[in-house]
C-alpha positions, 0 to 999 in steps of 0.5 A: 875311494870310499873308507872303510871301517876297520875290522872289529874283532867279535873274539871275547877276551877270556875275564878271570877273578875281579875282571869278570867281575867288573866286566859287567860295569865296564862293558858299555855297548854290546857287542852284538851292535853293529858299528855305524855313525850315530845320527840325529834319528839315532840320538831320538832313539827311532834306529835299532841302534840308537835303541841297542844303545839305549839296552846297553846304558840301562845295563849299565844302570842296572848293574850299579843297583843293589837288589833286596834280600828275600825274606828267607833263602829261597831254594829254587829248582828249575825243572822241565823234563823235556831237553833243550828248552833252556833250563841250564841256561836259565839257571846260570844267568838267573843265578849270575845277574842275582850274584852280581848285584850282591846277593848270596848265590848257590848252584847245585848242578844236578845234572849229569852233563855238567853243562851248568858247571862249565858255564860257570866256569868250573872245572869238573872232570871225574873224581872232583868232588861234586854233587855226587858225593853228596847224594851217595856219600854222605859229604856237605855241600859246603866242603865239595862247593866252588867259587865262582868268579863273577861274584864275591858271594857265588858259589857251585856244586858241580857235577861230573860224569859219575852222576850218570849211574846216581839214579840206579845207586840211589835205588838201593839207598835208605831214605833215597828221596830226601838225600838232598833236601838233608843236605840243603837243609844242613847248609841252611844252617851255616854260615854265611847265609845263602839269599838263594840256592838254584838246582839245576835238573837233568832232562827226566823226571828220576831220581835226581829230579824227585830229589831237587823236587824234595829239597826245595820250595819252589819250582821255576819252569822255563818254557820253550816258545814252541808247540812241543814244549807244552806237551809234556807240561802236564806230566811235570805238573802232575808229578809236582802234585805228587811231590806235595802230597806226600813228600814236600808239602811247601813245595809249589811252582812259583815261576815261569819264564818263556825261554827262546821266544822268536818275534818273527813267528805267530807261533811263538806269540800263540805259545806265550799266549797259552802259558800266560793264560793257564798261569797268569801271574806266574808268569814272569814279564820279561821273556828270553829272546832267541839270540846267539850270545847266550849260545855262544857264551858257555863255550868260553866258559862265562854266562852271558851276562858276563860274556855280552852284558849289552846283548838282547838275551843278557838284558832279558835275563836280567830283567828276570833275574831283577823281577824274580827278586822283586817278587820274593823281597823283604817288606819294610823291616824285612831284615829283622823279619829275616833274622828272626827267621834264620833258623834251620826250623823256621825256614819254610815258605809258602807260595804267598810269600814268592808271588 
């Protein structure tokens, strides 16, 4: 009779405080591999699992690094006004993989579903005091930010449900575009010293985008490996022009990250081609897999760098997360430079200094 392995649970325990946060050291093959015997063949890393083991150890390796500081706080707004390609997803585990190898971490969650909040697992029912409060009363960052427990220095300002009806309430407002940048730029001046902020946009080009447009420095686009992801790119890059020209001259768009790449399609390949062609090194190296841990991982309220650090979708994050601090880390004698350069006045940044 032939033995069989016994069953494995695939239900992922839920991390709280300093468990989450060394869930990444300590979980030391991901999940998504499957259980087998390791063979000569597996140990010459020729298998798909001797290769997923080789993912897996590297992610150990990884998250024992330090990564550097930027020179300056890079205050980053993730935007694309087609839904569904990734931007919340992008935010958190970028935000996540930065947090979680020392570096100071704020998420603004500007967007009204609250999507980014849950996944990081931060409550935000009506009345929380939220992003909202912010745009239309007048309240810091600092007094409506939470703690996230993955990283000794991670913090979040959620959003809730009222942030639905902001655009229409900010219509009236005086000054209405630079109600964020206003409290960002307040923060900036406070302690402790925030390494990056991301901002996290709704699926539009409103109110609430205009003023994450504004507020930061830099614009990440994720982009969906999928025809229909490059149609509405224009619009988005034309209105970035906007921005510059009369609201936000430092603004510029830094970054782009091709999100839900499948390998089995030519589509796909053509789609990646395209964008690495119109925006050369923008582009980062590592692109994000389809692959269902990062789906599966706001439902227990974790990224998926917590969640499966070994799965394919965690260490392609975090391979962006590492190149995308890599391209904005100090020079030598950076920390000086950085120091210097810590006052609320002299905390703009130009595109040179990201790329």
């Amino acid at each position: 009779m032939t033995e069989h392995a016994p069953d494995v649970s695939r239900e992922t325990p839920q991390l709280d405080g300093r468990a989450r946060r060394e869930a990444i050291a300590t979980d030391r093959v991901s999940r998504e591999t499957p259980g087998a015997e390791i063979t000569n063949s597996d140990r010459d890393g020729d298998t798909p699992i001797a290769r997923e083991a080789q993912a897996a150890v590297r992610v150990m390796n990884i998250a024992q690094e330090k990564w550097p500081r930027p020179v300056t706080t890079r205050v980053i707004t993730v935007a694309n006004q087609k839904g569904g390609v990734g931007k919340t997803t992008t935010t958190v585990n970028l935000a996540a993989a930065l947090a979680a190898r020392g570096l100071k971490v704020l998420v603004i969650d500007l967007d009204p579903q609250g999507n980014a909040s849950t996944a990081l697992g931060i409550a935000h029912p009506s009345g929380t005091p939220s992003i909202y409060d912010v745009l239309l009363s007048g309240s810091s960052l600092a007094e409506v930010s939470a703690e996230v427990d993955i990283a000794e220095e991670f913090w979040c300002v959620p959003a809730t449900i009222d942030l639905a009806g902001a655009d229409i309430e900010l219509t009236a407002q005086v000054a209405r575009e630079y109600r964020l940048q206003r409290a960002v730029e307040v923060r900036l001046g406070q302690e402790p010293e925030l390494d990056y902020i991301f901002v996290d946009c709704p699926p539009s080009l409103g109110l609430l985008t205009l003023n994450a447009l504004v507020a930061a420095r830099e614009v990440l686009i994720p982009i969906q490996c999928e025809y229909y992801a490059l149609e509405g790119l224009a619009q988005l890059l034309g209105t970035v022009e906007l921005v510059r020209a009369h609201l936000n001259p430092a603004l510029a768009v830094s970054t782009v990250l091709l999100t839900m790449y499948d390998s089995r399609t030519r589509l796909a390949d053509q789609v990646a081609d395209d964008v690495r062609a119109h925006f050369n090194e923008l582009v980062i190296k590592a692109v994000i897999p389809r692959n269902v841990r990062v789906s599966e991982a706001p439902g227990f309220g974790q990224t998926v760098i917590t969640y499966d650090p070994g799965s394919r979708g965690a260490v392609s994050y975090v391979n962006a997360a590492r190149e995308l601090a890599e391209r904005g880390a100090a020079p030598s004698g950076g920390q000086d430079a950085r120091s210097a350069n810590s006052g609320p006045g002299q905390r703009e940044s130009s595109a040179a200094e990201v790329k």
